[in-house]
Structures are given as structure tokens and as C-alpha cells.
DODODREN-178420 format. One line per field, with one value per residue (C-alpha): residue number from 1; x, y negated, z negated. Coordinates in steps of 0.001 Angstrom, whole numbers, plus 500000, padded with zeros to 6 digits. Layout:
# DODODREN-178420
seq	(NUM; ...) .
u	(X; ...) .
v	(Y; ...) .
w	(Z; ...) .
This chain:
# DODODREN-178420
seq	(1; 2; 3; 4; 5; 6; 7; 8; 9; 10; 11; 12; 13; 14; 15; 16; 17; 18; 19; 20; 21; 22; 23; 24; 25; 26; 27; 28; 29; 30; 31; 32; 33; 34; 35; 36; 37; 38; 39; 40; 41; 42; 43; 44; 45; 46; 47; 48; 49; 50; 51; 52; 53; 54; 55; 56; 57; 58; 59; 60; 61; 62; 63; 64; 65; 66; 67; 68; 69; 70; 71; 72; 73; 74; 75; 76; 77; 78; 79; 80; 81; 82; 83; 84; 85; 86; 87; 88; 89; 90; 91; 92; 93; 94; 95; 96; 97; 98; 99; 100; 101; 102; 103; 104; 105; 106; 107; 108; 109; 110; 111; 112; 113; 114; 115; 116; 117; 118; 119; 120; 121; 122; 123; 124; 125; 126; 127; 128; 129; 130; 131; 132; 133; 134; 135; 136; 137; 138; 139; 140; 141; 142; 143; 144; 145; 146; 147; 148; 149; 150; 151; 152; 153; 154; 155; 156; 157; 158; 159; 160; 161; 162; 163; 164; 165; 166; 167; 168; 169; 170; 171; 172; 173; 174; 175; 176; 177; 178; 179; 180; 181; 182; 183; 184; 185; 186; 187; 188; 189; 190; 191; 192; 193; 194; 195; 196; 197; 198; 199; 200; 201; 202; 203; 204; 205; 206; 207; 208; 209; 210; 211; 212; 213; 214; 215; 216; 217; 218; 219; 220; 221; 222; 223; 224; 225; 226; 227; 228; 229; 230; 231; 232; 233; 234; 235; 236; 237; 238; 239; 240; 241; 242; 243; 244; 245; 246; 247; 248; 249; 250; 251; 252; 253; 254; 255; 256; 257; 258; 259; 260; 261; 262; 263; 264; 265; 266; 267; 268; 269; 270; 271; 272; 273; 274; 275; 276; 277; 278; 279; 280; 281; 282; 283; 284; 285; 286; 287; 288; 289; 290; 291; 292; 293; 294; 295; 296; 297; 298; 299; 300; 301; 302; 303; 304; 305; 306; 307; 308; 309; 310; 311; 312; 313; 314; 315; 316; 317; 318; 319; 320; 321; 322; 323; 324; 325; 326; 327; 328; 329; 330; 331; 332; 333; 334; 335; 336; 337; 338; 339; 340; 341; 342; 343; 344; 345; 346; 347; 348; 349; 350; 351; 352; 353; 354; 355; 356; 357; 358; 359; 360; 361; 362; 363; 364; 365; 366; 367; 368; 369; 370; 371; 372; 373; 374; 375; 376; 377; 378; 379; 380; 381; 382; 383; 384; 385; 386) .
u	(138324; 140102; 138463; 141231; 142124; 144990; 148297; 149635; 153766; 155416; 158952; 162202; 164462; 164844; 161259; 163274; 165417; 164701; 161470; 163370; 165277; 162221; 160741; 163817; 164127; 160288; 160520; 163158; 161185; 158445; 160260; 161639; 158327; 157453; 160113; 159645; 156189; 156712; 159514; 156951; 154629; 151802; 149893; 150077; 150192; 152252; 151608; 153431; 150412; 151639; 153788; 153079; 152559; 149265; 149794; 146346; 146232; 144241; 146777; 147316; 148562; 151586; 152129; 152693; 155023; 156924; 157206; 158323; 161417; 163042; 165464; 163558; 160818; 159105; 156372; 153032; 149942; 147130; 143948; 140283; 140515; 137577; 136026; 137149; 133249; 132697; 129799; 132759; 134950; 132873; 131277; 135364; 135977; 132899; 134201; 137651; 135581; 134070; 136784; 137190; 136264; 134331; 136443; 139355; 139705; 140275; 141149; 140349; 143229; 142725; 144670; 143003; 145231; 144702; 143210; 140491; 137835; 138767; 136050; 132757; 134298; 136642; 139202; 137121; 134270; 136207; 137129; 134221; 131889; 134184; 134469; 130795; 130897; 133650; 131879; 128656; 129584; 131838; 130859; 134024; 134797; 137473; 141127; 142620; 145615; 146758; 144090; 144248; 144023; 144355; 142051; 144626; 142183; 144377; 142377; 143410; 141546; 139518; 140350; 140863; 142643; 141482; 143570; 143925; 147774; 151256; 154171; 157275; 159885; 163719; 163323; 166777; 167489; 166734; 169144; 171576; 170927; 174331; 176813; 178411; 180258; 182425; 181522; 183973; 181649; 182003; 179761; 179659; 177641; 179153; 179776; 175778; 174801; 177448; 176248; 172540; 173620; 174946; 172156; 169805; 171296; 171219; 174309; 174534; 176908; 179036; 180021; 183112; 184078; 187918; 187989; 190494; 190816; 191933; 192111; 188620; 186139; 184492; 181038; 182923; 182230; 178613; 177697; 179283; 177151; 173687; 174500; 174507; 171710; 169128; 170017; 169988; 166490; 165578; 167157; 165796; 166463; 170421; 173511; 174268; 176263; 179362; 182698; 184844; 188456; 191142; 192733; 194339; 197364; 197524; 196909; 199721; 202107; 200780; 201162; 204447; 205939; 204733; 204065; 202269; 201441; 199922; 195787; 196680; 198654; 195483; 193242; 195552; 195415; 191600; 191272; 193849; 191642; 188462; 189443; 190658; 187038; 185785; 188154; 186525; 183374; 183212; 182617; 183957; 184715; 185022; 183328; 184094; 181981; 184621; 183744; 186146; 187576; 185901; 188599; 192948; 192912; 190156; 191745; 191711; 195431; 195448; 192353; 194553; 197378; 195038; 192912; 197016; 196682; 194403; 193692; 189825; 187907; 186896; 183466; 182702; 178886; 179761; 182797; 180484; 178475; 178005; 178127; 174367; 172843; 174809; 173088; 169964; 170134; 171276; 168302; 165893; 167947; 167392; 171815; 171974; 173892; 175735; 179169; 181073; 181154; 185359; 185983; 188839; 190536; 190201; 192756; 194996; 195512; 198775; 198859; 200085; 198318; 199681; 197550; 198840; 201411; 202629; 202539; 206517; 206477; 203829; 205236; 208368; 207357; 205431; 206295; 207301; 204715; 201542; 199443; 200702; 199141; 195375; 194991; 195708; 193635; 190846; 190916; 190602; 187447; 184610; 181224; 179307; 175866; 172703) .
v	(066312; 063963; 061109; 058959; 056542; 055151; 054989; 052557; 052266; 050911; 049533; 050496; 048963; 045396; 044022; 041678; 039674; 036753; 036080; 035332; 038993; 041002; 039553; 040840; 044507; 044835; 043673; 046650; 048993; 048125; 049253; 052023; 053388; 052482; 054580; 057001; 057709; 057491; 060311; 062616; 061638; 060022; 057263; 054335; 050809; 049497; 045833; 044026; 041810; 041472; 043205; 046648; 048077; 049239; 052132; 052778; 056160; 059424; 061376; 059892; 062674; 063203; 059883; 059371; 062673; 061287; 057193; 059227; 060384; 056751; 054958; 051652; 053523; 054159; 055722; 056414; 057106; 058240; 056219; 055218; 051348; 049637; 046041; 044310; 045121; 047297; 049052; 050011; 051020; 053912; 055039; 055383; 057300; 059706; 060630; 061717; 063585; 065679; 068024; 067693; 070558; 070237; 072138; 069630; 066495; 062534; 059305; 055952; 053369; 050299; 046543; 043635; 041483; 037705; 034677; 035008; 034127; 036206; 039170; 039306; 042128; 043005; 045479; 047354; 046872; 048991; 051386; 051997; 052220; 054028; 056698; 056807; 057457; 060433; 061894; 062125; 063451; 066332; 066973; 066770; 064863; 061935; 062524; 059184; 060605; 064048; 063560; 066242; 063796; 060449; 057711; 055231; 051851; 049068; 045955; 042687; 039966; 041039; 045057; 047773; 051032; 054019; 057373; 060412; 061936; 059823; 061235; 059829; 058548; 058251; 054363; 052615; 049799; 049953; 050955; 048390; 046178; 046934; 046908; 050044; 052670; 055581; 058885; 062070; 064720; 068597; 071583; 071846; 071041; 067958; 065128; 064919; 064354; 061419; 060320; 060374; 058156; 055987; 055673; 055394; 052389; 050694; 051308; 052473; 055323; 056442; 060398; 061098; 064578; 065940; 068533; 071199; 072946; 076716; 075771; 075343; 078406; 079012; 077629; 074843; 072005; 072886; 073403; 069803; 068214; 069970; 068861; 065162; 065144; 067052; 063547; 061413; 062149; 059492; 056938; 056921; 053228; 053487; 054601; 057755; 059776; 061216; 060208; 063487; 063254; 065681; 066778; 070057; 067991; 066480; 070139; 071214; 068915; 069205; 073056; 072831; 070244; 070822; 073311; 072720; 068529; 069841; 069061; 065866; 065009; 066236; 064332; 060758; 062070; 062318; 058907; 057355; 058555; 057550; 054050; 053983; 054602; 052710; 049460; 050104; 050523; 047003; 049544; 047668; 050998; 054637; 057299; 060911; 063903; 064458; 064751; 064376; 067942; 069972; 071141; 070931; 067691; 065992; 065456; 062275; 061668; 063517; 061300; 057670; 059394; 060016; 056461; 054929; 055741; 053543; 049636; 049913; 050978; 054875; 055055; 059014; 058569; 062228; 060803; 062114; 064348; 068197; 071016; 072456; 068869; 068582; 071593; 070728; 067532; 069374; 071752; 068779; 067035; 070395; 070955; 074051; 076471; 079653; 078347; 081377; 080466; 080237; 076448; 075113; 073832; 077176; 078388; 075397; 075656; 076563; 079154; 076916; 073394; 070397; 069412; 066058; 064409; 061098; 058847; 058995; 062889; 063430; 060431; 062000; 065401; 064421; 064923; 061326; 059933; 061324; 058395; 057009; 060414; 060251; 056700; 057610; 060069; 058161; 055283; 058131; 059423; 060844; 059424; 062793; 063447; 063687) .
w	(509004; 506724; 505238; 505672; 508551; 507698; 505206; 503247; 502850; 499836; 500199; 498765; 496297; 497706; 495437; 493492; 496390; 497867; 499578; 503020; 501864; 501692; 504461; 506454; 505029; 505401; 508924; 509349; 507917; 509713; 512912; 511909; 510670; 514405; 515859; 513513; 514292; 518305; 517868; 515834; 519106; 516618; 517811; 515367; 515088; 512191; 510782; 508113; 506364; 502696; 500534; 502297; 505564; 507253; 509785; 511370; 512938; 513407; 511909; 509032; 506749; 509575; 509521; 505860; 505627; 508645; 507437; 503885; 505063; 505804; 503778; 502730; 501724; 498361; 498999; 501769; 500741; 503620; 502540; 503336; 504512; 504204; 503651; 500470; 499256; 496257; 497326; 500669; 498301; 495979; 499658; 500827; 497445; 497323; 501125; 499167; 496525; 498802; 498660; 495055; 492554; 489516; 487214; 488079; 486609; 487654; 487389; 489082; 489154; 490506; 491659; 492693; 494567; 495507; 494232; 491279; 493147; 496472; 495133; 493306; 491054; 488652; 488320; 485589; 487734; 490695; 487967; 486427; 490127; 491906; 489015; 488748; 492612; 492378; 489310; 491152; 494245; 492360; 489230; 487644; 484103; 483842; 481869; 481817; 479920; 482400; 485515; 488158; 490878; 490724; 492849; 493533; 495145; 495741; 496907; 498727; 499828; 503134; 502785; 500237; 500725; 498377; 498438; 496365; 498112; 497051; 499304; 497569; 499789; 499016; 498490; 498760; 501415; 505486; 507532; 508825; 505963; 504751; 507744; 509190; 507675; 508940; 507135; 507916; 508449; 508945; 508992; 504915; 502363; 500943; 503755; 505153; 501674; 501495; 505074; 503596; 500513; 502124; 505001; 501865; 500482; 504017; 505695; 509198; 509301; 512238; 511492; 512952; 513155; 513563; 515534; 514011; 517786; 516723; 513266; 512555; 512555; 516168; 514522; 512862; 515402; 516589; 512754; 511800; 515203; 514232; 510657; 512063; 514120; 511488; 509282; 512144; 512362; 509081; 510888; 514310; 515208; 514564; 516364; 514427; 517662; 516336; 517304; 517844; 517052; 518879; 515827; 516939; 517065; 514044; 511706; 513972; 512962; 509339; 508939; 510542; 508339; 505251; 502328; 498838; 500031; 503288; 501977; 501409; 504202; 506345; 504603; 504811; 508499; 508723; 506894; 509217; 511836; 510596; 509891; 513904; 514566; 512116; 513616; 516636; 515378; 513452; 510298; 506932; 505378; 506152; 503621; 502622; 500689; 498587; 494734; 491801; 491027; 493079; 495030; 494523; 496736; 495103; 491578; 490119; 491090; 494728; 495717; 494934; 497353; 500008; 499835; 500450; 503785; 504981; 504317; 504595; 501335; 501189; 499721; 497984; 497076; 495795; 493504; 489972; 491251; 490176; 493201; 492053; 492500; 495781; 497103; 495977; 497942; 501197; 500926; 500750; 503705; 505661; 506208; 503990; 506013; 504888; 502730; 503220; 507531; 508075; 508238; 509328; 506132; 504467; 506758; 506383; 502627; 501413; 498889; 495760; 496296; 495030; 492223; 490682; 493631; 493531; 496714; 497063; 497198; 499821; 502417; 502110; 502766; 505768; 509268; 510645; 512935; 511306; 510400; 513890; 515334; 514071; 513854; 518121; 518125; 516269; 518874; 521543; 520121; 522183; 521492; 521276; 521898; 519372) .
């Protein structure tokens, strides 16, 4: 059995706010480590005693791996706590060398935290005792410069945690910290990497999903709802149920009335839609995967045609980003599915896009009534299920 009896979560990127910031963020990380861990079904408590938290637990390894996975948090190390006493500490880190071979190398790094005379020891005293504990009960020789493993003791005034395992977490800002945003989501690669961005750097997202009826692929919907729940799952304390938008309506009218604009006037649609939800939602913004280029209605000047249609800003936390670093992202998020599934908008695309419109040409081509349409069909939204 492991060593270790508890783990020890760093926070994200809010170190240099305020002190009455940090305590806030901290406090919501705190809980959603909570809820995290109750949803995994691992019995923890979680306290918030200094500028980290303490989960104790007898699965500590599952709990770091689970806590590592929410925005907010930098990193989670399972560790050894013990009394703030030295001779505690090297017995804590000989129990973590007992798994340790001797042709592998180490290192001991250590931080001793609070007031001067709060310990009997020094840093270099931890360093040096501890590594004369690990090299005696493995037999192994130090490498400060390219250690195989690394004894990380970090001690505060009345305990000390000592680990040798660093899971690094996505960092960023808690959830909710930022207000609520909603993100246009389907069953592709693009929009739940967007969704996570954004959830990273502390917004609460609301997906809302059009629903293309007969124009989407017969996978299209169920693929764009299992996308949304598989990232709901790093932010288990938030509202993250999609809204569903009848949009069958809507591509009608769109494929009807137009020819080499029709893209864009779907996407002004989808906006217009979104931002209905997002009114209703108290959202300050909506959100979109889209990335500059990467497809006929995503140039630079197709992209200011389609933001027109709506009054809230559209965030695209893809804007700069390159496809290969997009999938890589939605393997580590756990979305990849197969890109060559039918989705809806394949079938929707004219055969000779418009490339660079202006604002004039596409209102005038489109049918009368559109943006009325969605932004109707927005505020009719189902609130699906996760």
C-alpha cells in the first residue's frame, strides 16, 4: 500500500491578486475539489489552511488525478503528512523510498514556511537528513542537476507534507469567477475545446446546441450532447446543461434564400440565437470554436460580418490557434470523435462560398425575418439533460 495519506493542491493563476481575491478563488476551489471528489465516490475531507489545500483521504493517488482535472488548479501532489519534526519527516521519506531503485537517482527539495523560529531546523538541514534517509533506505546516489525522482518536502509550522508524484493540473481561474458565457457547441472538434478555455479561465459556460433537424447528420445531436457532458465533468459544481435550439427552421429558410452568403447567414443565425440564450441566461457574452482561416466563413473579413449580428461580444478562444494543437487538446479533454461523421453544415455549404463579403451584401441577400427567427428560437430553448 501507498505510503501516502494525503495530497496537497496548489492553486491556479490568481497568486498575485488581492489577498481578499485569493481568499475567494481558493474558497471555490476548495469546493469544487469537494464535489469533485464525492462524484469520483472518494471519501475526503478538503480544508483550506494556508496557501494550499489539504485533502486527507485513503485514496490519495485518485484523489490527486481527480482534484487535477479542475480549472483553478495548478497542481496535486499525494504526500506523507506528518508532524512539523525532522526526525517525522526523513521516517515519512524513507516510507517513499521503499519503492525506489538503486540504479535510479534523486533529489530532496525542500520549503520551510513560517516564522524563523517556528522549527529547530533549517532548510539545508531537511535537505541534507531527509537525503541521508532516502539514500539509506535505497541505495541510490543524488543528481541535483537531472534527478530521477524528486523528494518534494514542503514544511509549515505544525505539519510537513513530503511526496515524490506532481500531477499537473490545467491551472487558470475557478469556475464562476468570471461570469457566464454562452459557447455554441456541436459534435466537432473545435467548440469543446473553446468551451474548456473558457471554463479554464473561470467562466461558467452555458453550451447551447442548434439543432439542424434533417440537416444535421443522424449522430449530430447525441455526439454534440456527449461532447458536453465528457467536459462538464471538470466542472462539477456549475450549470453546464445545454440549451437546445430548434433550428430546423432557421437552415430552411437559409438554404432557400440564399446561395454563395448562405455560411454566414447561418452562422449570424446561430449567434442571434445564442445571444437569446445567453439574455436569458444573464451570460455577458456568447463564444464560438471558430479559428481564423480554417474554414471559408472564418476569414478574417467573413468573421466581422457574422459578429454584426449580435450586440453581445463573441469570444473565439480558438481565434490563433493551429488545427494539430486543437486536436491535441480534444484528445487530452477526452471529445476526439471520428471527423469524417456527416455534420450538418457539411451539407449546407454551397458549392462556391463567399470568401471576403461585406456586411451590405449578406443582409441583403438574406431572407427577411432571419435574425427575428433564431433569436425566437433561442428564447424557446430546451434546457437538456447532462
Amino acid at each position: 500500500m501507498s505510503a501516502t495519506n494525503a495530497v496537497l493542491v496548489g492553486y491556479g493563476d490568481f497568486g498575485a491578486k488581492s489577498s481578499a481575491v485569493r481568499a475567494k478563488m481558493a474558497e471555490r476551489v476548495a469546493r469544487d475539489v469537494e464535489a469533485a471528489l464525492a462524484d469520483a465516490g472518494i471519501d475526503a475531507t478538503v480544508e483550506r489552511p494556508w496557501s494550499r489545500l489539504v485533502v486527507s483521504t485513503d485514496r490519495p493517488v485518485d484523489a490527486a488525478r481527480a482534484a487535477a482535472r479542475l480549472p483553478g488548479v495548478a497542481f496535486a501532489r499525494p504526500s506523507v503528512a506528518v508532524d512539523a519534526d525532522l526526525e517525522a519527516i526523513c521516517d515519512a521519506a524513507r516510507r517513499l523510498a521503499a519503492d525506489h531503485s538503486p540504479d535510479r537517482t534523486y533529489a530532496v527539495d525542500s520549503d520551510r514556511i513560517g516564522p524563523d523560529d517556528a522549527h529547530d531546523f533549517s532548510s539545508r538541514e531537511i535537505k541534507v537528513a531527509a537525503g541521508d534517509a532516502v539514500g539509506a533506505a535505497s541505495g541510490a546516489r543524488v543528481d541535483l542537476d537531472d534527478p530521477d525522482r524528486t523528494y518534494r518536502i514542503e514544511v509549515r509550522e505544525a505539519e510537513a507534507f513530503v511526496s515524490v508524484e506532481r500531477v499537473d493540473g490545467p491551472g487558470g481561474l475557478p469556475v464562476g469567477s468570471q461570469g457566464r458565457v454562452a459557447v455554441l457547441v456541436s459534435g466537432g472538434l473545435d467548440s469543446p475545446v473553446a468551451m474548456w478555455r473558457l471554463l479554464r479561465r473561470g467562466c461558467e459556460t452555458i453550451p447551447v446546441y442548434v439543432d439542424l433537424g434533417d440537416y444535421g447528420g443522424s449522430d449530430h445531436r447525441a455526439r454534440a450532447l456527449e461532447v458536453v457532458r465528457t467536459v462538464a465533468e471538470r466542472a462539477p459544481r456549475a450549470d453546464l446543461r445545454p440549451r437546445i435550439v430548434d433550428g430546423e427552421p432557421v437552415v430552411e429558410r437559409v438554404v432557400e434564400g440564399t446561395t454563395s452568403t448562405r455560411m454566414l447567414s447561418l452562422r449570424r443565425a446561430m449567434l442571434a440565437a445564442a445571444e437569446a440564450v445567453a439574455d436569458r441566461a444573464d451570460a455577458h457574452s456568447v463564444a464560438t470554436g471558430e479559428a481564423l482561416g480554417q474554414k471559408s466563413s472564418q476569414t478574417g473579413a467573413n468573421l466581422a460580418v457574422t459578429d454584426a449580428a449580435v450586440s453581445l461580444p463573441v469570444h473565439r478562444p480558438l481565434l490563433t490557434a493551429d488545427k494539430p494543437d486543437i486536436v491535441a487538446e480534444v484528445r487530452d479533454l477526452g471529445t476526439y470523435t471520428d471527423a469524417t461523421l456527416p455534420v450538418g453544415c457539411d451539407r449546407v455549404a454551397p458549392s462556391h462560398p463567399e470568401t471576403n463579403a461585406t456586411l451590405d451584401a449578406v443582409v441583403a441577400a438574406e431572407p427577411d425575418g432571419l435574425l427575428d427567427l433564431a433569436r425566437e428560437a433561442g428564447r424557446d430553448a430546451d434546457v437538456g439533460p447532462l
